[in-house]
C-alpha positions in Angstrom: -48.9 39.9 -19.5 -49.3 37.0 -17.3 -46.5 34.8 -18.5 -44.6 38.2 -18.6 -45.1 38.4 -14.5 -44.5 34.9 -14.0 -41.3 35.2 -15.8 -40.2 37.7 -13.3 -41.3 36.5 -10.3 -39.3 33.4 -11.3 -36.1 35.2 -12.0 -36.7 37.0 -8.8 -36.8 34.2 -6.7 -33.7 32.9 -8.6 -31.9 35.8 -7.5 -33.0 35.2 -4.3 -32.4 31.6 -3.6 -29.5 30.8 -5.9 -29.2 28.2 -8.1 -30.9 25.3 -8.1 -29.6 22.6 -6.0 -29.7 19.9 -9.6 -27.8 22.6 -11.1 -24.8 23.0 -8.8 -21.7 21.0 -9.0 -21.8 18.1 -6.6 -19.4 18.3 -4.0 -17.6 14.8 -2.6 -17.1 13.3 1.2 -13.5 12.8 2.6 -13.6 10.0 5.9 -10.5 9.6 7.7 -10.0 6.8 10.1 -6.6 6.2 11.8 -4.9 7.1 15.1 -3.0 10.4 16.8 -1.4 11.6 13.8 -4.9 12.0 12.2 -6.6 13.3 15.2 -4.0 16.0 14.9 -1.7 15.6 17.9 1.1 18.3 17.6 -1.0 20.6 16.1 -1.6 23.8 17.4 -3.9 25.0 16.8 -5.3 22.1 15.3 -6.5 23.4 12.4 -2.7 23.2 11.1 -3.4 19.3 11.5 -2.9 17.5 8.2 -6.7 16.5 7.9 -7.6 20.0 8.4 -5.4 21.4 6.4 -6.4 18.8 3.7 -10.0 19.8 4.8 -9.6 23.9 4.5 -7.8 23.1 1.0 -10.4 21.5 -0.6 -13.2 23.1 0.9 -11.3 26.2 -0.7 -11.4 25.1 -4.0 -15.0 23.9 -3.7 -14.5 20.4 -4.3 -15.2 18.7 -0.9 -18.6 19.1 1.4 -17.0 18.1 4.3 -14.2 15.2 6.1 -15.8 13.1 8.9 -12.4 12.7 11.4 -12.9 9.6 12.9 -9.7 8.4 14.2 -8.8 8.6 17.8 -5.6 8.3 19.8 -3.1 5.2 20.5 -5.4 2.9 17.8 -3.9 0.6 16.4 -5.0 -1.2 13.2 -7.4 -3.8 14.6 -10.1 -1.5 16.0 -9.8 -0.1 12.5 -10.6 -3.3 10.9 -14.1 -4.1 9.8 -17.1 -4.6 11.9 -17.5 -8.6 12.5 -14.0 -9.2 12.5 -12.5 -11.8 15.1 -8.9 -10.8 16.2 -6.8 -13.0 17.4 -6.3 -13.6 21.2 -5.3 -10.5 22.4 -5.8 -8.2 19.9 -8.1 -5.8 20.4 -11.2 -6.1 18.8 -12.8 -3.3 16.3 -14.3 0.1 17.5 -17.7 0.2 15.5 -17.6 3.7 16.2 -14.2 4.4 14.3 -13.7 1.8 12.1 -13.3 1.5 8.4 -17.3 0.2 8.2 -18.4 3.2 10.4 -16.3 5.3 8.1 -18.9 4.0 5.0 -21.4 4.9 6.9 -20.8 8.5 6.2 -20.9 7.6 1.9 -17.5 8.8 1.2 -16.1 9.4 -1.8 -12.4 8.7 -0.6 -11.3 7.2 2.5 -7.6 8.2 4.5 -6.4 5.4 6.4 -3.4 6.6 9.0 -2.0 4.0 11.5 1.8 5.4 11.4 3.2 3.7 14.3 1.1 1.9 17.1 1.3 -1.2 15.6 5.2 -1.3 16.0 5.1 0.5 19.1 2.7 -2.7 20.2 5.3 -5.3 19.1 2.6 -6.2 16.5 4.4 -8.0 13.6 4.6 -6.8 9.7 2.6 -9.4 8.7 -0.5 -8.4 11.2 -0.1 -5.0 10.0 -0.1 -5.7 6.5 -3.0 -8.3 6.9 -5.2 -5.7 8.7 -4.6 -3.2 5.8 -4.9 -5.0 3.1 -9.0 -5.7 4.6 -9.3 -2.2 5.6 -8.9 -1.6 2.1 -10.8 -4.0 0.4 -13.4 -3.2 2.5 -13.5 0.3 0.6 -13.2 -1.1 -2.6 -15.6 -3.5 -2.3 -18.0 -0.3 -1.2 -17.2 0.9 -4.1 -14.8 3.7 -2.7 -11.0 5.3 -3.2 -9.1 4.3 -0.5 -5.4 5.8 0.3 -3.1 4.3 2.9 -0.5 5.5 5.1 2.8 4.7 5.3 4.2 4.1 8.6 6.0 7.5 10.1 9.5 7.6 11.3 9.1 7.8 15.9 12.1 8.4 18.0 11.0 7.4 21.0 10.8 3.8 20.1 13.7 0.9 19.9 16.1 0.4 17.4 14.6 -2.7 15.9 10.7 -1.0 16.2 12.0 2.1 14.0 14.0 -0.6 11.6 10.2 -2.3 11.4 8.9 1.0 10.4 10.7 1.6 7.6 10.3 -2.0 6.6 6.4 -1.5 6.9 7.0 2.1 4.6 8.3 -0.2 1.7 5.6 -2.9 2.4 2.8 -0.5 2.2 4.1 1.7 -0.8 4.6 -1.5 -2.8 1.3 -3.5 -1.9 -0.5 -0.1 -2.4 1.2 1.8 -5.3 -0.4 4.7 -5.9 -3.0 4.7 -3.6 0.1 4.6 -0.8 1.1 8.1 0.4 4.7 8.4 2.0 4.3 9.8 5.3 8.2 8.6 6.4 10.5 10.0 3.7 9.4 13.6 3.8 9.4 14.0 8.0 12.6 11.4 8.4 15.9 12.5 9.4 19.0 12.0 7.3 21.2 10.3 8.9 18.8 7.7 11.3 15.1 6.4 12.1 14.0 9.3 13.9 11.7 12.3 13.5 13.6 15.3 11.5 14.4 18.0 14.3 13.1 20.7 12.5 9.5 18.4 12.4 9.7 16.8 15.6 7.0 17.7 18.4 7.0 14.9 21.1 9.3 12.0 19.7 6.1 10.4 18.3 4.2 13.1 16.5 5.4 15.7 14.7 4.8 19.7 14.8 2.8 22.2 12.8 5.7 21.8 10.2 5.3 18.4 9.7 1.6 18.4 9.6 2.1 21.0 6.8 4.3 18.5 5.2 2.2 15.5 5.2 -1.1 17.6 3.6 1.4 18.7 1.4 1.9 14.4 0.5 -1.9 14.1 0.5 -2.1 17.4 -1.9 0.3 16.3 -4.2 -1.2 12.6 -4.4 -4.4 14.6 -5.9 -6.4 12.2 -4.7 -9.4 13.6 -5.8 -8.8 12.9 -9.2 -9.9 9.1 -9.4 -13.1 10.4 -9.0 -12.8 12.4 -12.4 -13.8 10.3 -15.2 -10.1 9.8 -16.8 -9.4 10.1 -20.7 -9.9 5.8 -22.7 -6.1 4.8 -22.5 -4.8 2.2 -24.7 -2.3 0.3 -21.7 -1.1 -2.4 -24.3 -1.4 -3.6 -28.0 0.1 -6.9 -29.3 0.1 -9.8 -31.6 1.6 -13.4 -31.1 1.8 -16.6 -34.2 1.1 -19.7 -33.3 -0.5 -22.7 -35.0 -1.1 -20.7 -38.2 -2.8 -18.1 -37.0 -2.2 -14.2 -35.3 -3.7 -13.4 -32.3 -3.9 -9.8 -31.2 -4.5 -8.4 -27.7 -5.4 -5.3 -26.5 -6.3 -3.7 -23.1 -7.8 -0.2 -22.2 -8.7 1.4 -19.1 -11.3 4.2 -18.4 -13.2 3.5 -21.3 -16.4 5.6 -21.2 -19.0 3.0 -22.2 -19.0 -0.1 -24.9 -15.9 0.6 -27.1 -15.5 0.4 -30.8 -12.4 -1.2 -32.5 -11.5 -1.6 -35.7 -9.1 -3.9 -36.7 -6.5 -2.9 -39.7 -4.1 -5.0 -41.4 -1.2 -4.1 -44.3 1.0 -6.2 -46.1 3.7 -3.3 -46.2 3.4 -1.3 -42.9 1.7 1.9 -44.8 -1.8 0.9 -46.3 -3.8 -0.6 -44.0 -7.3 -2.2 -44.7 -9.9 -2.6 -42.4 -10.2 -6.4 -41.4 -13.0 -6.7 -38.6 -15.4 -4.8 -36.1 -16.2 -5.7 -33.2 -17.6 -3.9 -29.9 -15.8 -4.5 -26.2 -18.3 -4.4 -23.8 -16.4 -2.1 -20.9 -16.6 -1.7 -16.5 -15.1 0.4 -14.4 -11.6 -0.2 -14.8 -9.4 -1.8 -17.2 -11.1 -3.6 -20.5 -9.0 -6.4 -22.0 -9.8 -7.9 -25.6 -8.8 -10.0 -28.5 -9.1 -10.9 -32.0 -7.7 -14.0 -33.9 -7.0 -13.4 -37.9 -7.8 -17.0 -39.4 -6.2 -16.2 -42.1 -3.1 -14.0 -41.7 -0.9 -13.0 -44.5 2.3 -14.8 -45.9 5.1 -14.1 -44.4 5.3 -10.5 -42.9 2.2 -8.5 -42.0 1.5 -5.5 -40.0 -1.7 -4.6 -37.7 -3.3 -1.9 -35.4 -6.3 -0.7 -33.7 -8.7 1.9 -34.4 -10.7 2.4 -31.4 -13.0 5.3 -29.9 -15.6 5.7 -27.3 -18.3 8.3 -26.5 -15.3 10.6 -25.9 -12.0 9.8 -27.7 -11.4 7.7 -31.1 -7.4 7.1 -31.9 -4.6 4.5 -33.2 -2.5 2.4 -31.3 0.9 1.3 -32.2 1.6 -0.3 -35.3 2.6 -4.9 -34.5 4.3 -6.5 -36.6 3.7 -10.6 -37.2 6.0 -13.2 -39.6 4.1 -16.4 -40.3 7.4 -17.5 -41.8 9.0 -18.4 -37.9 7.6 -18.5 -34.8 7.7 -14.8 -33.5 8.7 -14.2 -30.3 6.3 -12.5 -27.6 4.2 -12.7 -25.1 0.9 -14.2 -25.6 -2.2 -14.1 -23.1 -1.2 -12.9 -20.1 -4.5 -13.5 -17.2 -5.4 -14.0 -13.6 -6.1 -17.6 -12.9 -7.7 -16.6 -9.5 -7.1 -14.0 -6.8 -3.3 -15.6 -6.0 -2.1 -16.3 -9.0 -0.9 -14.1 -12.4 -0.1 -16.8 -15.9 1.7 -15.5 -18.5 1.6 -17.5 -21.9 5.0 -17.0 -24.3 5.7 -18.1 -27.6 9.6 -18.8 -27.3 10.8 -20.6 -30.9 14.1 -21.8 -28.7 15.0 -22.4 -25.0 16.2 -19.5 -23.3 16.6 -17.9 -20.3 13.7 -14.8 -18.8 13.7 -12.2 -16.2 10.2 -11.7 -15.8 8.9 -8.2 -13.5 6.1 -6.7 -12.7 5.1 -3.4 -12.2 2.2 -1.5 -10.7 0.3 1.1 -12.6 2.4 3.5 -10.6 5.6 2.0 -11.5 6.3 0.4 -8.4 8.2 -3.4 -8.4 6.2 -5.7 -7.3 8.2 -9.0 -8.5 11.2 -9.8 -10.4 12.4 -13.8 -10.6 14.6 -15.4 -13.4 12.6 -18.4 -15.1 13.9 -20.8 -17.9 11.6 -20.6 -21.0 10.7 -24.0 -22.8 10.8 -23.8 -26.7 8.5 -23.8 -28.7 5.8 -22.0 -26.0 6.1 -21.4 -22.4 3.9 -20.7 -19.5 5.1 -18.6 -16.3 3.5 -18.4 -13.5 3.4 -15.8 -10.8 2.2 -15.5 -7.2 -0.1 -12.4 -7.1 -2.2 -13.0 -3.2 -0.3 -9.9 -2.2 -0.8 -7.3 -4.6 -3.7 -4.9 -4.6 -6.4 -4.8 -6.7 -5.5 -2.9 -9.7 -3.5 -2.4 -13.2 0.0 -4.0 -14.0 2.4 -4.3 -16.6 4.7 -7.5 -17.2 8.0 -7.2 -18.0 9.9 -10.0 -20.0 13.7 -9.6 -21.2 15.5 -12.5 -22.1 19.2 -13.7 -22.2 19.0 -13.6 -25.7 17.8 -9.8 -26.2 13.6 -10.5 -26.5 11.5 -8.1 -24.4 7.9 -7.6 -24.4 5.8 -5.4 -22.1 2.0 -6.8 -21.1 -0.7 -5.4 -19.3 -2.8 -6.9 -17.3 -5.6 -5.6 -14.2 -6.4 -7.8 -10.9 -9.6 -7.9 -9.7 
């Protein structure tokens, strides 16, 4: 009878309190930092701002506890940039009360940076911009946080050659960026010039409810939310080079949900395959690159592939083919020699000319440059200071019809 009334005294104060904090779903932190456009200027009321429309929505579906709005009119990126920073003579040094280390303050889960169009309006060149947002976001990264940047926003009330700078600074930011860019100036432009469409225009520098509703319709559609979601493993690339006698096969993964198991098969006709070796790739956050060198390959032709699986997932990657009669053609390691500089190793049985590219995990171009490839192996190398932290692929087609695809992460 005792254990009988304690029983329902505890359901009754269940019923009473709700559930237990430890059993609800935890709920993530939005900071915003930035200038007018964030604050909500054109607005009205100004709860059809972007942010709080971005705010309502996600509160809506449960996901968010709140957004701390800390951005404040006519900023431009320096007071955004970290605390400790020394600008150059005058530039205005950072507001500790609404910059991006303030903004970590609050534990955020993501972080919105929006500096549209003060910079330009300031005569500040692309290069200051780009240098200020490139720390603002390495700053989040290296808190451990998602960070998403603006793009700059189309303003009519500024010169000709300070709107032309704008839309320079758009492509600057969605390429360094990729996908953590949103476009803020393609959706609100008008067709036929630099200016603020008509139909979203408020002031000549900030746009009206419309275009508020527009731009939270950019942040909705980014989802950008979901990086917090643990992602499905994701086999990025599978490969295998000759050289010297040997194969060498390479493999890279991303989102791998703790140590990873691989199995490595081999066939001598492209349909039995026999395992060859085990081994376990110790994973981080991020992408997971690995390799394996088969001593003794087969004669002539031989095919390979990867069984792999982690807590979650266990699949096949594409079937490789290597001929120890030639020299294959491919691309061979592919690593960051620092934080400026991407080499690419190719066995190439004859000279030949390359176009070599690179793409973000988004898809974006961030290079493209012909090279001439020495026989019998060539190394490329490609500057990389400018690119983001992140996943990329390399891209190699040659004037003779070889093409590989690589991928590779920067730290």
């Amino acid at each position: 009878m005792r254990n009988l009334l304690l029983f329902l005294c505890g359901a009754l104060l269940l019923s009473l309190c709700g559930t237990p904090a430890s059993a609800q779903s935890r709920k993530y932190v939005i900071a915003v930092i930035g200038s007018s456009t964030a604050v909500g200027t054109g607005a009205t009321p100004i709860d059809s701002s972007w942010v709080n429309l971005t705010k309502a929505y996600f509160k809506g579906l449960g996901d968010i506890d709140t957004i701390y709005n800390i951005a404040l009119g006519g900023q431009t990126t320096y007071p955004g940039m970290p605390t400790g920073f020394v600008p150059p003579a005058g530039r205005p040094s950072p507001d500790t009360a609404r910059n991006i280390t303030k903004a970590l303050s609050f534990n955020p889960d993501v972080v919105l940076v929006n500096f549209p169009t003060n910079d330009a309006a300031a005569d500040y060149t692309l290069k200051e911009t780009m240098t200020n947002l490139r720390a603002i976001y390495a700053a989040a990264v290296a808190a451990g946080k998602i960070a998403f940047i603006t793009t700059s926003q189309p303003r009519t009330s500024l010169s000709t050659s300070q709107k032309q700078l704008l839309k320079t600074m758009r492509d600057s930011v969605n390429v360094e960026f990729g996908n953590n860019s949103l476009n803020f100036y393609d959706p609100i432009v008008a067709a036929d010039s630099f200016n603020i469409n008509p139909i979203y225009n408020f002031d000549g520098t900030h746009v009206n409810n419309a275009g508020h509703r527009v731009l939270f319709q950019v942040v909705k559609a980014k989802g950008i939310l979901s990086g917090i979601i643990p992602l499905p493993l994701t086999l990025l690339s599978f490969s295998a080079s000759t050289a010297n006698g040997v194969v060498r096969l390479g493999w890279s993964f991303t989102d791998a949900a703790g140590p990873l198991q691989v199995v490595v098969q081999r066939s001598a006709d492209g349909k039995d395959f026999a395992d060859l070796a085990r081994q376990t790739d110790q994973t981080a956050p991020g992408v997971a690159k690995a390799s394996w060198t088969d001593d003794n390959p087969l004669p002539g032709k031989s095919w390979y592939r990867i069984q792999y699986s982690d807590t979650h997932l266990t699949g096949y990657s594409r079937i490789v083919e290597a001929d120890m009669a030639a020299v294959a053609w491919g691309i061979g390691k592919v690593y960051m020699t620092g934080s400026s500089e991407m080499r690419a190793e190719i066995d190439n049985p004859v000279p030949q000319s390359a176009t070599v590219s690179v793409f973000s995990q988004a898809g974006t171009l961030v290079f493209r440059q012909g090279y001439r490839l020495a026989a019998p192996a060539a190394v490329i190398t490609i500057p990389a200071g400018r690119w983001a932290s992140g996943a990329y692929f390399l891209r190699i087609i040659t004037d003779q019809g070889n093409s590989a695809t690589s991928g590779f992460v920067k730290f």
